[in-house]
C-alpha positions in Angstrom: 95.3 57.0 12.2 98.5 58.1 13.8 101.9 59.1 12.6 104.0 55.8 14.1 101.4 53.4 12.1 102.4 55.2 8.8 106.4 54.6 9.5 106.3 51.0 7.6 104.6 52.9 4.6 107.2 55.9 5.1 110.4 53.2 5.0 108.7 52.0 1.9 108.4 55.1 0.6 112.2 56.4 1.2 113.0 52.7 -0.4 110.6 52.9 -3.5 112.1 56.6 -4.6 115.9 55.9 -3.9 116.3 52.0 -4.9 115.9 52.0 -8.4 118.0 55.1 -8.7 120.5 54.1 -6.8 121.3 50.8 -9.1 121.5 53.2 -11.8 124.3 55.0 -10.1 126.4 51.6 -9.0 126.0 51.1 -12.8 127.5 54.1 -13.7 130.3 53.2 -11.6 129.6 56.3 -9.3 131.0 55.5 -5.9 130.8 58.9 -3.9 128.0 58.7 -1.2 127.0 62.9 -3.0 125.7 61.0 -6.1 122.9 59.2 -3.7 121.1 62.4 -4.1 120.8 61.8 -7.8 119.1 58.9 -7.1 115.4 59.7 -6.5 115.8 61.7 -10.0 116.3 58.9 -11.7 113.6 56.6 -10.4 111.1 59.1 -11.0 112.9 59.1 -14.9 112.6 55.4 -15.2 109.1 54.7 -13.7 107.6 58.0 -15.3 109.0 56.6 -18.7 107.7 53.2 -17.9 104.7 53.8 -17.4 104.3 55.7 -20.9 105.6 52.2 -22.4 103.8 49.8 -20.6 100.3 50.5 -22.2 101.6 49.6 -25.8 103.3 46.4 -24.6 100.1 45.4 -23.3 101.5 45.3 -19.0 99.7 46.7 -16.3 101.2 49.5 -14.1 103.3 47.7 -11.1 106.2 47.4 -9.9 107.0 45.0 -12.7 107.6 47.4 -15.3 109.4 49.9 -13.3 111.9 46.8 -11.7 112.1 45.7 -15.3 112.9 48.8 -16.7 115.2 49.3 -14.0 117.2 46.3 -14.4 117.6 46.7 -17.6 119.0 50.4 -18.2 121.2 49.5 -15.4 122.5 46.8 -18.0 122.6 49.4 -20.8 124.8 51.7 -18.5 127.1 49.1 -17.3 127.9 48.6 -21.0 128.7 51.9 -21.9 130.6 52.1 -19.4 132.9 49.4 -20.2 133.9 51.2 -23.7 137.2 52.4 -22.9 136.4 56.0 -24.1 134.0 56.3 -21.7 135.2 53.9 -19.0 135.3 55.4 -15.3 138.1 56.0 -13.2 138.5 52.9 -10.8 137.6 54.0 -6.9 137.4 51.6 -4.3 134.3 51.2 -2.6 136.5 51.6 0.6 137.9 54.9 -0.7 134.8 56.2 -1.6 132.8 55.6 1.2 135.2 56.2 3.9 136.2 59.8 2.5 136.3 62.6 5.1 135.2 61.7 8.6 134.7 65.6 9.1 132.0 65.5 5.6 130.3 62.1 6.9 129.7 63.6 10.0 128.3 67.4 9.6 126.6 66.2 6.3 125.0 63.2 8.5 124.5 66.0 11.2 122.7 68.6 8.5 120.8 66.2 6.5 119.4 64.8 9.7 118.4 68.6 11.2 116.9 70.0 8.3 114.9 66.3 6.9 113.9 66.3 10.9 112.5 69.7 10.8 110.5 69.5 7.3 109.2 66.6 8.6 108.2 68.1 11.8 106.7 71.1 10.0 104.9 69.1 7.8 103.4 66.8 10.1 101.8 69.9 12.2 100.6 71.2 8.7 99.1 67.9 7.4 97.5 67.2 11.6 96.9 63.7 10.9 97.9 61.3 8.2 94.8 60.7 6.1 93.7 64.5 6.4 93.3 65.7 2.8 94.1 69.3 1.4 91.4 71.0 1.4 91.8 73.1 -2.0 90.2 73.0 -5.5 93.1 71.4 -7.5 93.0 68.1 -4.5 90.2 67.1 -6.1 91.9 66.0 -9.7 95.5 65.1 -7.8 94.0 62.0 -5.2 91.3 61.0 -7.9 93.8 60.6 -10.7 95.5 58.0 -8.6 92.5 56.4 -7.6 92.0 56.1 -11.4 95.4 55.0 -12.2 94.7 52.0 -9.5 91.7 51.7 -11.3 93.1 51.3 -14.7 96.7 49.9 -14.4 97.3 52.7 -16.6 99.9 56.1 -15.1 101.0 57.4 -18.5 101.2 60.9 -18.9 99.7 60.5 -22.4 96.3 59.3 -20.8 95.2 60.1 -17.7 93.2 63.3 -19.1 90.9 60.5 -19.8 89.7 60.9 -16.3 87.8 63.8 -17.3 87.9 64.6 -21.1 84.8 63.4 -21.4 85.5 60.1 -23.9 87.8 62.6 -25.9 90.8 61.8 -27.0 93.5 62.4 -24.1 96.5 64.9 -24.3 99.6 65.2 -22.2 99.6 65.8 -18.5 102.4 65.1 -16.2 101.8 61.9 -14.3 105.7 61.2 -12.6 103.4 62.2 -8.8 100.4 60.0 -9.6 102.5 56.9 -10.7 104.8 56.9 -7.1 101.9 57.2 -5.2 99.8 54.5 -6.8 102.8 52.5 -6.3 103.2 53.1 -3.0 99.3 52.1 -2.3 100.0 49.4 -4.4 103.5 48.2 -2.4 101.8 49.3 0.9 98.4 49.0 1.2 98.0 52.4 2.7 95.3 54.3 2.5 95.4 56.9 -0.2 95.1 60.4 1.8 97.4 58.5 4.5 99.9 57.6 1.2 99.6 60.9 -0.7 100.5 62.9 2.7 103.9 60.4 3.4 105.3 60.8 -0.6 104.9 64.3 0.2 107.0 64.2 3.6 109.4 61.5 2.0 110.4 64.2 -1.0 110.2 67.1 1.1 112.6 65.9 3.5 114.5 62.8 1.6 114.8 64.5 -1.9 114.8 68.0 -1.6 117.1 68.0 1.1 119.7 65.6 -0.3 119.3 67.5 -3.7 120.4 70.9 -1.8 123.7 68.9 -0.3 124.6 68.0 -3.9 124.3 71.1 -5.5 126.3 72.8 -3.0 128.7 69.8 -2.8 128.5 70.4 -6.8 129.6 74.1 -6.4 132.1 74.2 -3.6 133.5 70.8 -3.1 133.7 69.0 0.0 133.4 71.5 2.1 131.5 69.7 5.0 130.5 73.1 6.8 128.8 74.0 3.4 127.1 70.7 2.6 125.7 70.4 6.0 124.7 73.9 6.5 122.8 73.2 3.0 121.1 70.2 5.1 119.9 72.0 7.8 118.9 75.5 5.7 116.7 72.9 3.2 114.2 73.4 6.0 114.4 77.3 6.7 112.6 78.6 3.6 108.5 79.4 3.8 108.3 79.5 -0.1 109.5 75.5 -0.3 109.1 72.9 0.0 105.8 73.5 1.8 104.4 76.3 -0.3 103.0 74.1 -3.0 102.1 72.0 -0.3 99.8 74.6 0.5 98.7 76.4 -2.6 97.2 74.8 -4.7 97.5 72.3 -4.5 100.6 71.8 -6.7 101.9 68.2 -6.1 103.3 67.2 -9.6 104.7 70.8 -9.6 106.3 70.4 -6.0 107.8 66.8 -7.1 109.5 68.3 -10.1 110.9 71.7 -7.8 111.9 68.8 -5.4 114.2 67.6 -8.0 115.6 71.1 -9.5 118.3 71.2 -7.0 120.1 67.7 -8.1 119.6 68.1 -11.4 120.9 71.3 -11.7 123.9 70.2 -10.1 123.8 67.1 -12.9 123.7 70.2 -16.2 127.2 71.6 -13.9 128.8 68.2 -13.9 127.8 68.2 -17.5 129.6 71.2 -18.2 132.6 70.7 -16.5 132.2 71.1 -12.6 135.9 69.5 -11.2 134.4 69.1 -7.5 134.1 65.5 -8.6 137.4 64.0 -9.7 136.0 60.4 -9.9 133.6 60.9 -13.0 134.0 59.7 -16.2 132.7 61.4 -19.2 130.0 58.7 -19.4 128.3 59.5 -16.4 129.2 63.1 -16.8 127.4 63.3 -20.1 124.5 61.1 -19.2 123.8 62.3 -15.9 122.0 65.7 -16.9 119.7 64.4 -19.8 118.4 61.6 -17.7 117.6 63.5 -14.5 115.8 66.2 -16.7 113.8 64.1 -18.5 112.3 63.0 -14.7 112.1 66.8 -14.5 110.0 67.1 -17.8 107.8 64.3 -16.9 107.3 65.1 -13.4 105.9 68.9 -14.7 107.3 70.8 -17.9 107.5 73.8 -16.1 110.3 72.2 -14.2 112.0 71.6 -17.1 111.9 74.8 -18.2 113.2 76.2 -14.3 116.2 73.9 -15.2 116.8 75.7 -18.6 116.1 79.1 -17.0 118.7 78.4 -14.2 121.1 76.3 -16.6 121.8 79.6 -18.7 124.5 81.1 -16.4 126.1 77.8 -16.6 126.6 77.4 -20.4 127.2 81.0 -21.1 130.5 80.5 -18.0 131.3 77.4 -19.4 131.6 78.9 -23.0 133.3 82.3 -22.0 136.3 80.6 -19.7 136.5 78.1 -22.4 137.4 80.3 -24.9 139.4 82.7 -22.3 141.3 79.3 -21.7 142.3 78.9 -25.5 142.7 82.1 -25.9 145.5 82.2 -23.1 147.3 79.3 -24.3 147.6 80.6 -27.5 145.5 78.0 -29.7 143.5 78.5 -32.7 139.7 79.9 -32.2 138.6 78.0 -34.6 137.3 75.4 -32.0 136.3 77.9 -29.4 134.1 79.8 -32.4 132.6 76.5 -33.5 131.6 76.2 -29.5 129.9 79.6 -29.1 127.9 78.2 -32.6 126.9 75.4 -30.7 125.5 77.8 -27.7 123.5 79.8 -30.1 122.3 76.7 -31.4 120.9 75.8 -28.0 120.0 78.9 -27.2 117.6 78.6 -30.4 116.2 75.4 -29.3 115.6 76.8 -26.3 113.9 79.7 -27.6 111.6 77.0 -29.1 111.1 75.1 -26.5 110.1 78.7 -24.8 107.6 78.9 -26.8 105.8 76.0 -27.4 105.9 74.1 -23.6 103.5 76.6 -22.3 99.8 76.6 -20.7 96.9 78.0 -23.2 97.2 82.2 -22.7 93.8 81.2 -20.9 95.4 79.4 -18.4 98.0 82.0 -17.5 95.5 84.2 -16.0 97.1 85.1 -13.1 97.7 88.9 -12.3 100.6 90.9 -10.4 100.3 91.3 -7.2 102.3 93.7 -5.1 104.8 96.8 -6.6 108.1 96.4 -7.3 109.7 97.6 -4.8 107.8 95.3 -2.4 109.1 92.0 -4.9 112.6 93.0 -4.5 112.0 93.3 -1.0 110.6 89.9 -0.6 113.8 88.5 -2.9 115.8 89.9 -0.3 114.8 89.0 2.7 113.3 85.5 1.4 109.9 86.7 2.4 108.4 85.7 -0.8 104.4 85.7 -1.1 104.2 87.9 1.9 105.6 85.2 4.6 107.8 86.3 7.7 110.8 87.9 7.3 113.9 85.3 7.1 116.5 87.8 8.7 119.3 84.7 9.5 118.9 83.2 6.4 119.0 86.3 4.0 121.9 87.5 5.9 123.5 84.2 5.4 122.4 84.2 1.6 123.7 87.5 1.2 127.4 86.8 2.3 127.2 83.4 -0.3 126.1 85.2 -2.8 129.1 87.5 -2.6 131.5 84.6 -2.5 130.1 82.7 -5.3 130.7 86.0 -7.5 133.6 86.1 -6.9 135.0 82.7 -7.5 135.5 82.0 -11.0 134.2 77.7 -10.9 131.1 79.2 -9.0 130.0 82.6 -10.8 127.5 81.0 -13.0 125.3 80.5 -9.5 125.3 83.9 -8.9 123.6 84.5 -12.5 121.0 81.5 -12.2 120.2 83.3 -8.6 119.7 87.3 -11.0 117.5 84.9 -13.3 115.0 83.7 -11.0 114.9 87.3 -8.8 114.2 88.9 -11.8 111.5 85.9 -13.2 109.6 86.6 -9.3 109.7 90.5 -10.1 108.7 90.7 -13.3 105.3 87.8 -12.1 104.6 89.6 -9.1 105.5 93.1 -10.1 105.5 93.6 -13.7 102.8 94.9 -16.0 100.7 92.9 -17.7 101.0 92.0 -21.1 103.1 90.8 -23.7 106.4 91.0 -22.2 105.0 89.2 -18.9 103.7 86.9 -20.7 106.9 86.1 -23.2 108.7 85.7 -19.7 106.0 84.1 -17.1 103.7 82.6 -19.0 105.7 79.5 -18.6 104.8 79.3 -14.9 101.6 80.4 -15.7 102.1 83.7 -14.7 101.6 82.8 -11.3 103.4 84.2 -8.3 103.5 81.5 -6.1 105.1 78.8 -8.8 108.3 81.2 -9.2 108.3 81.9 -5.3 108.9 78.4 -5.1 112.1 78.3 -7.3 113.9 80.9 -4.6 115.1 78.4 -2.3 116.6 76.3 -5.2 119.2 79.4 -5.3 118.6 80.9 -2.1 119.7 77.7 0.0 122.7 76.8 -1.5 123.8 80.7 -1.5 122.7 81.0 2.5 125.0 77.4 2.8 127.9 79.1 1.4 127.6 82.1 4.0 127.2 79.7 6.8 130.3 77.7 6.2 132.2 80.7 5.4 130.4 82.4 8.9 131.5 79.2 10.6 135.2 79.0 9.4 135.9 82.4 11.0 134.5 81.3 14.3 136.7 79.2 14.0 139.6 80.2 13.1 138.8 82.6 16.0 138.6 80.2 18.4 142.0 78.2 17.1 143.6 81.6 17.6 142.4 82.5 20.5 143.3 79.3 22.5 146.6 79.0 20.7 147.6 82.5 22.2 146.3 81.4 25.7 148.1 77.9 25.7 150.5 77.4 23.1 150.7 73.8 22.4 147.2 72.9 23.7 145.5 69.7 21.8 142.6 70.5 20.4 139.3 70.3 23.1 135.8 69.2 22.8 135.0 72.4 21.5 136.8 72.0 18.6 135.0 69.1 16.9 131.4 70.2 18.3 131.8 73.6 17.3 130.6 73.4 13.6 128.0 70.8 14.8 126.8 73.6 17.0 126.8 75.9 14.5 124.7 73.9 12.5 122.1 73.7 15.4 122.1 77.1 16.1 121.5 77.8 12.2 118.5 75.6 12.7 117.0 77.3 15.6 117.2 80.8 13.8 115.3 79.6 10.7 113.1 78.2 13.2 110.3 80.9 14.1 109.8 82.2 10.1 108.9 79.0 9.6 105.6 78.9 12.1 103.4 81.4 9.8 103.9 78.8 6.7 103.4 75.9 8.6 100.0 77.2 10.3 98.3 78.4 6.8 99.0 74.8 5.2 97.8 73.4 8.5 94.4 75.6 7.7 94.0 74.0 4.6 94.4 70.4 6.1 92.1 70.6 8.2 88.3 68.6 8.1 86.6 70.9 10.4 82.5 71.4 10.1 83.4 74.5 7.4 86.3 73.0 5.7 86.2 74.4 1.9 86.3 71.3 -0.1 84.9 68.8 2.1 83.5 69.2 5.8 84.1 67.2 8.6 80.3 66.1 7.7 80.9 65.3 4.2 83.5 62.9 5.1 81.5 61.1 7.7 79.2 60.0 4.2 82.1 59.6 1.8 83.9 57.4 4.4 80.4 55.4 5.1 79.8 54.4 1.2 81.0 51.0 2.0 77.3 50.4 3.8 75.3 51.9 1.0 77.1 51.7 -2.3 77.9 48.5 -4.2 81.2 48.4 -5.7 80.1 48.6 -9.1 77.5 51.6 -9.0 78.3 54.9 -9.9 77.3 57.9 -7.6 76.4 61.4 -9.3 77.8 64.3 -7.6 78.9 68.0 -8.0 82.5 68.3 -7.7 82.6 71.7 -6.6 81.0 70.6 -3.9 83.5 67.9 -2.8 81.8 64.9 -3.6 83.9 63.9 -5.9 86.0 63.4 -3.8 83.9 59.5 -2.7 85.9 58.3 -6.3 89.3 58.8 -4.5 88.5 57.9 -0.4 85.9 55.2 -1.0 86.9 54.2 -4.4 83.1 54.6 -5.5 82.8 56.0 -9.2 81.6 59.4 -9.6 80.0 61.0 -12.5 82.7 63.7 -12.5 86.3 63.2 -11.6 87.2 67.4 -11.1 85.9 70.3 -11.1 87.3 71.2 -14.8 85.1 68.3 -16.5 84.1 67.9 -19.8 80.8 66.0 -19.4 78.8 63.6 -22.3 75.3 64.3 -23.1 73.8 61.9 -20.3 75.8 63.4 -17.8 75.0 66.8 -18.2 71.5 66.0 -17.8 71.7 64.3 -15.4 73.7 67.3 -13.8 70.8 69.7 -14.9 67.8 67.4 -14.1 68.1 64.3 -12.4 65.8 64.9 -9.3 63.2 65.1 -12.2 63.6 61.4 -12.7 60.1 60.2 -11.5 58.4 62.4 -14.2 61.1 62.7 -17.2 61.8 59.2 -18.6 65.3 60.7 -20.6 66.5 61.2 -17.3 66.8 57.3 -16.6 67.8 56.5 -19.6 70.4 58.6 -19.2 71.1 57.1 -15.3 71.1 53.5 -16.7 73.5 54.3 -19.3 76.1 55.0 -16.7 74.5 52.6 -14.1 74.3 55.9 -12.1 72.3 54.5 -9.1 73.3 57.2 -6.2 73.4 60.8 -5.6 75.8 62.7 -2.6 73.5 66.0 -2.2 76.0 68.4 -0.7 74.3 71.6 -0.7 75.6 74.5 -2.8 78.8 75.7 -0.9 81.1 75.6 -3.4 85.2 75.4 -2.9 86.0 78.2 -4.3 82.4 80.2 -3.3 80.8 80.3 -6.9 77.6 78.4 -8.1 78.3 76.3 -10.8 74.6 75.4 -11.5 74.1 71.1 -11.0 70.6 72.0 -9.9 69.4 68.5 -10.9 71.9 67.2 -8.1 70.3 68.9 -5.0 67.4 66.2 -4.1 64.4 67.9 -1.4 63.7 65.8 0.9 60.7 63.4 -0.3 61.4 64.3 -3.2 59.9 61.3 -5.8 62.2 58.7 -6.7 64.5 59.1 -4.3 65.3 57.2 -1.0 67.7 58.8 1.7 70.0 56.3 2.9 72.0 58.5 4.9 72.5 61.6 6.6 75.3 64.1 8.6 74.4 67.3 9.2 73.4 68.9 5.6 74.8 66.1 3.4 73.0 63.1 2.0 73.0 60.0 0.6 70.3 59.2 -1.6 69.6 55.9 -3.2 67.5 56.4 -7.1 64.6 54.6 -7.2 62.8 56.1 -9.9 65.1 54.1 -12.6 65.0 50.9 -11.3 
């Protein structure tokens, strides 16, 4: 499969996250091309919502419900918007689109450079389309959308059932699983091929765009600054292609994706005046929406969003009441507002608390001092990738000018909050207070590495365009002293565009260390971790041996659960993290005994278990989870090879028929 026969399925992609959204804004009557960004947010809000309704009205998961859903809050906003309290300031749709020629231009230019370049890194890490990440947590991502395909079901409230063993489910965020069975479903794509173009599509569409908007969000139209932000979405190894890597992380990456925009959305809510056009209903709906995407897509998202959106309510109470204070009115009001933000605070003390993994989850130890975490903060060399020298000096500078501008101050606390979350992950001592602060994250390193760029882009933006208006101001004076009266030249107008290029080129070579460890993990080679080159020969041969409606037994650990998800063959387990029924785990423990323990077939015929994928003992992650009852001899009774590559096999069960 090659990269030009996925650009139909990539179109659809770019068309099935930004559509639905974008209605939603035209509803709100939001006419600037900036709110675009916002858009993906709030499709992954609507269908992530949908599809926790649709079960109990008794609709399959589709298009339908998402379109219908869609359609209808669009109706819903449109109303609200026509109540005169919260009615939107008219703007033209000739006004608003035809705005600055300078802004459509570099933000065209810089959106174009840095969604180019992610998706030129990321198609060198992923090799070919339908390659699979070759890590442990791959194994529950592709097969829960093969089971949501399966079941017309993407709710977050059941697709645990995938491997809870006939339990009852519990929450786990679904927003990733639901657009990519979508996008099989609109498409036809093959799932790896799918999984890998979302990925791209929200690495380079959403990400990207979300950086423009928050730094449209914090210093206006500045075009140098919104389309530096463009081109430096692509210069950062800790994201987007870190959770790319590790991991894998996919719900995780969607919902850090989505942090920029929607942290832009909580400073519109609060009072950001880069946007004169807004009226207070979309200024006041705006946040909750997009962070309920956030929540759905992972809760630790939502709980990044509080953890940056803390700066921004503490500056939005303090020069509210500085504001009173100098015009000489009461404090009543401004007394009963600072209630209110301990009031939140509380709540999200609460929140804090509760929307955390199990202690047992949040395993993960420090890793390096804390003098090397500061250092890696600094030079946006997180989790020990290259040195960013360009872009830290460029972050530096922003993050100067954004103290010292009272409408943008607040960004320069969000940026102290996550330095100091990284820090204390990576750095800090173990224990209670670690936990109090990291636990939401897991305590893992690589999760709050991630959240750097969110800060560390828009900051390095600022420093660019404030880098580029000297140079140029340098060159205006400069020619005007060597021919006064001289039009402007060529140079003039493709100066900044320059700028931007060369900014591209320097983030350019920190990039290749991130780019070849992901490509590592992509890679189906003879001694690939998860599943060998081998393995996949079998899984992707099923067709010829496996009726639809049989169930293979396999060990996931080994990879071959991994048939459930490529050949769409069910598999006794689902993940590596399973809880098994009775007749599984004896199967697990003893079915190559089948020809001389009758229990055994019982237990095979009770989950029409017909097949077994023997492959070996190498294990993802190097342990030996037992499944002894899994790895067949050869001639052993009761079992007929059907096929073989290498050390893997096929075997049919005889012995229960």
């Amino acid at each position: 499969m090659s990269w030009f026969s996925v650009l139909p399925t990539a179109l659809a992609c770019l068309l099935l996250l930004f559509a639905p959204g974008t209605l939603l804004i035209v509803a709100l009557g939001l006419r600037n091309p900036a709110f675009l960004a916002v858009a993906p947010l709030l499709t992954v809000s609507v269908a992530s919502v949908s599809a926790i309704v649709a079960p109990y009205l008794g609709i399959g998961w589709s298009l339908l419900p998402v379109g219908a859903a869609t359609v209808l809050l669009a109706a819903v906003l449109f109303a609200i918007r026509r109540i005169p309290a919260l009615r939107q300031p008219k703007l033209p749709w000739r006004t608003a689109l035809a705005g600055s020629q300078r802004m459509l231009l570099l933000g065209g230019v810089g959106f174009g450079i840095g969604a180019l370049s992610i998706a030129i890194q990321l198609r060198t890490a992923f090799g070919r389309p339908d390659n699979i990440s070759q890590t442990f947590d791959n194994v529950f991502h592709l097969n829960a959308i093969r089971y949501v395909l399966d079941t017309g079901n993407a709710s977050s409230m059941t697709l645990t059932g995938m491997t809870n063993g006939g339990n009852p489910p519990y929450f786990y965020p679904a927003a990733w699983h639901g657009l990519a069975s979508l996008l099989i479903q609109l498409t036809g794509a093959p799932l790896p091929a799918s999984v890998n173009v979302l990925n791209l599509c929200i690495a380079a569409g959403v990400w990207t765009l979300g950086c423009m908007f928050l730094v449209r969000t914090l210093v206006g139209p500045n075009p140098y600054a919104v389309g530096a932000a463009g081109v430096l979405a692509a210069g950062f190894g800790s994201f987007p292609i870190l959770l790319l890597d590790f991991g894998v992380l996919y719900p995780n990456f969607l919902a850090v994706s989505m942090l920029p925009a929607a942290l832009a959305c909580v400073s519109i809510f609060f009072g950001s005046r880069q946007f004169v056009n807004i009226g207070p209903g979309a200024r006041f709906l705006l946040a909750p929406m997009t962070a309920l995407g956030v929540a759905i897509a992972h809760p630790n998202g939502v709980m990044s969003l509080l953890a940056l959106s803390v700066p921004v309510l503490l500056a939005a109470w303090a020069f509210f009441a500085i504001d009173r204070r100098r015009a000489g009115r009461p404090m009543r009001l401004t007394l009963a507002a600072g209630a209110g933000l301990l009031a939140t605070f509380g709540v999200m003390a609460v929140l804090w608390k509760i929307i955390r993994p199990p202690a047992v989850a949040a395993f993960w130890p420090p890793i390096q001092t804390q003098g090397q975490a500061l250092g890696e903060v600094i030079t946006n060399s997180a989790m020990q990738r290259p040195v960013a020298w360009a872009v830290s000096a460029l972050a530096i500078v922003g993050l100067a000018i954004v103290f010292r501008r009272r409408a943008t101050a607040w960004f320069a606390g969000s940026f102290i909050v996550v330095a100091l979350l990284f820090v204390v992950v990576s750095a800090g001592p173990a224990g209670r207070y670690r936990d109090l602060l990291t636990g939401v994250w897991y305590n893992d390193s690589y999760r709050l590495a991630a959240l750097l760029p969110v800060v560390g882009v828009p900051l390095a933006a600022i420093g660019a365009a404030w880098l580029i208006e000297r140079l140029q101001e340098r060159t205006l004076r400069f020619r005007s002293n060597a021919a006064p009266g001289a039009a402007p030249g060529l140079l003039d107008s493709a100066g900044p565009i320059i700028a931007l290029v060369v900014v591209g080129l320097l983030q350019a070579p920190p990039m290749v260390t991130p780019v070849l460890s992901a490509q590592a993990n992509y890679s189906t080679t003879p001694d690939s971790p998860l599943v060998s080159s081998d393995e996949m020969a079998i899984i992707q041969e099923l067709d010829n041996y496996v009726p639809t409606d049989a169930t293979v037994a396999v060990n996931p650990w080994t990879g071959g659960a991994m048939a459930f998800a490529i050949a769409d063959r069910n598999t006794t387990s689902k993940h590596t993290l399973t809880t098994y029924t009775k007749a599984t785990e004896l199967l697990n423990d003893k079915f190559r005994e089948a020809a001389t323990d009758p229990s055994v077939c019982a237990a095979a015929r009770d989950g029409n278990v017909r097949y077994v994928l023997d492959f070996g003992t190498r294990e993802v992650h190097g342990g030996n989870h037992g499944f002894q009852g899994l790895q067949i001899p050869d001639a052993t009774p009761g079992f007929k090879l059907l096929d073989q590559k290498g050390d893997a096999k096929l075997f049919q069960v005889t012995a229960c028929q």
